[in-house]
N, C-alpha and C positions, 0 to 999 in steps of 0.2 A: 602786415601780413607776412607772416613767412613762408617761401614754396620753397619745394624740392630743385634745386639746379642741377645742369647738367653734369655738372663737374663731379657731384655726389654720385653718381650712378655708371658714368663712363668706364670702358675697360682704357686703362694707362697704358697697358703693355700692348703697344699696336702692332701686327704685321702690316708691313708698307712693302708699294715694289717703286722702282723708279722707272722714268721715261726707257729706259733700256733691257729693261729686263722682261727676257724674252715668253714667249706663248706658253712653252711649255712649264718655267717657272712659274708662273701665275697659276697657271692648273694645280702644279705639284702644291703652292702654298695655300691653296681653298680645299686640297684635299687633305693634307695634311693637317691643318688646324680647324679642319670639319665650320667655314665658314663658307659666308656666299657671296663675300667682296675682298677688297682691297684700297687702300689710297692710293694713290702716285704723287710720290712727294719728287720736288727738284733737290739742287743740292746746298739749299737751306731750310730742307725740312719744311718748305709752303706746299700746300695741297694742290697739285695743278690737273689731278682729275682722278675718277673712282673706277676700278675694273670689278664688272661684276658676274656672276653666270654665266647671267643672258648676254652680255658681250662676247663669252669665249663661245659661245655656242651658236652664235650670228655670225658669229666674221675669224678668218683665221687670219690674223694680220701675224706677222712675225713678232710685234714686241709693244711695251704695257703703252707706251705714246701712241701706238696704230688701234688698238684696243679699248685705250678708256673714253668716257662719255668727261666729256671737258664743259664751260664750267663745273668745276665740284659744287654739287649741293651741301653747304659745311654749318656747325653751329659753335659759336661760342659758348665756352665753358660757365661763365656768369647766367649764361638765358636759363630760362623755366624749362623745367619737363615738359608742363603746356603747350610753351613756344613752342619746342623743339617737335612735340607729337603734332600737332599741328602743321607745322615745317616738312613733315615727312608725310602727311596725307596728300598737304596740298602738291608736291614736288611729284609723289608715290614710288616716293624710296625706301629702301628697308633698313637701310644703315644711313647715320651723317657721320664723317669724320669732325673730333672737335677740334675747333684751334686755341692761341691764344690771341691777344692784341693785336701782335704781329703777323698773322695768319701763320705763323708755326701749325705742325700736328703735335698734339700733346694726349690724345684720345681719341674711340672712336664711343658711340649709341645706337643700340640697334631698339627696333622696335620689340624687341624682347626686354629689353631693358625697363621700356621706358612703362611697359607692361607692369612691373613691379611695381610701382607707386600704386596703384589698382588693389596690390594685392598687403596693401596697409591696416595692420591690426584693426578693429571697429574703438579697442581701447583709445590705441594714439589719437585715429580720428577724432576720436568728443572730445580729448585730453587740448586738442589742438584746435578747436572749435572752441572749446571753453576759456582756451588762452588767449589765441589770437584773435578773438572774433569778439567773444561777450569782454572780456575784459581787456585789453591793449586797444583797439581800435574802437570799441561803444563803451565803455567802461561803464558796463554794466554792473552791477550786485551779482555777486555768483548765484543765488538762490532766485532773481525775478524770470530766468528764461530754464527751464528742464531743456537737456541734449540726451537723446537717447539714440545710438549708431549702431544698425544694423545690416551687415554685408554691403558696408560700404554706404547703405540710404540714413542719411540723419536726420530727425526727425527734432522740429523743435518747437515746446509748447513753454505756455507762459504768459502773463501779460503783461504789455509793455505802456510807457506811456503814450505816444504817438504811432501813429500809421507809416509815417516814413521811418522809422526807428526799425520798426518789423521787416519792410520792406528792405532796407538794409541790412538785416542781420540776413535775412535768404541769399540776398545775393550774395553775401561775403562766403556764409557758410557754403555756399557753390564751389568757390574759390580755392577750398582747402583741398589738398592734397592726398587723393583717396576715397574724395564724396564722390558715388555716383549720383545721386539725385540727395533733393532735399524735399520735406514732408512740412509744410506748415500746419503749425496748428497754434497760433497766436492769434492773439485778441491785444487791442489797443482801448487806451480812454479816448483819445480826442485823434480825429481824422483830420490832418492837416494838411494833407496831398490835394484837398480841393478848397480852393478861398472863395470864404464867404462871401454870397452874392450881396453887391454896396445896396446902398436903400436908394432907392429912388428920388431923385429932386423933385419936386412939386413947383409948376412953375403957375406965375400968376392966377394962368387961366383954370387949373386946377383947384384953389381956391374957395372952396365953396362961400355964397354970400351971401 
């Protein structure tokens, strides 16, 4: 399966302030670049914490180390959009700085960003549903399952041979990048999610005589 990573969608060109730089600077730099945060990187470029708004507007501390909210919430460039959307509901942040390995800042993702996968052609989606779902991972026959994707809901009819076959193909096609929902409409030959119940032993007294 392949998803969208972070790295695809991050802005590279990051404004950052550092532990020193002062209250009014930070204001000047969210007005200026009409954003609603900041990183504060040390002086290797690691993220040692994020100024945002609502900090400038809680506390007038003189400078970005009295100001920011420390640990930074941060995501690696390699994670999923998934992850990363995920990362920011559960945290309920509106930006992550991204790093690399090293915890460097090499980008940041705002949830406007990560919004865009959302807003993924309905084409790509089946195009990639049909790639990575029926054929790379169930390698399926392009013609036993129809995908048809509408405003994001893909819809998938066909029959297949088994019940957990089906059952996997929802789930995967959940997975893809852009689906908001999925629409089963498959049928299977043989249910194989339930084992057959064994036949019963017949013991002596059972025997009729």
């Amino acid at each position: 399966m392949k998803h969208m990573m972070v790295g695809g969608l991050m802005t590279d060109d990051v404004v950052s302030a550092v532990p020193v730089t002062s209250f009014r600077e930070v204001a000047k730099m969210l007005a200026e670049h009409d954003i609603s945060g900041v990183p504060v990187v040390d002086e290797d470029d690691r993220v040692v914490g994020v100024v945002s708004e609502s900090d400038l507007l809680a506390r007038h501390e003189l400078t970005a180390r009295d100001l920011m909210t420390t640990p930074a919430v941060t995501v690696h460039a390699e994670e999923t959009v998934a992850d990363a959307a995920r990362l920011m509901v559960r945290r309920g942040v509106e930006r992550l700085p991204v790093v690399d390995e090293e915890e460097r800042l090499v980008g940041i993702v705002t949830r406007r960003d990560l919004l865009c996968v959302y807003l993924r052609p309905d084409a790509e989606i089946r195009h990639r549903i049909r790639e990575d779902v029926l054929s790379e991972a169930m390698d399926l026959p392009g013609d036993e399952v129809d995908v048809h994707v509408l405003d994001g809901v893909a819809t998938l009819a066909g029959r297949v041979r088994r019940r957990s076959q089906a059952l996997m193909l929802l789930a995967l096609a959940e997975r893809v990048d852009g689906v908001v929902a999925v629409v089963d409409r498959l049928s299977f030959h043989e249910d194989d999610t339930h084992p057959a119940s064994p036949t019963p032993t017949r013991t002596p007294h059972d025997i009729p005589w």
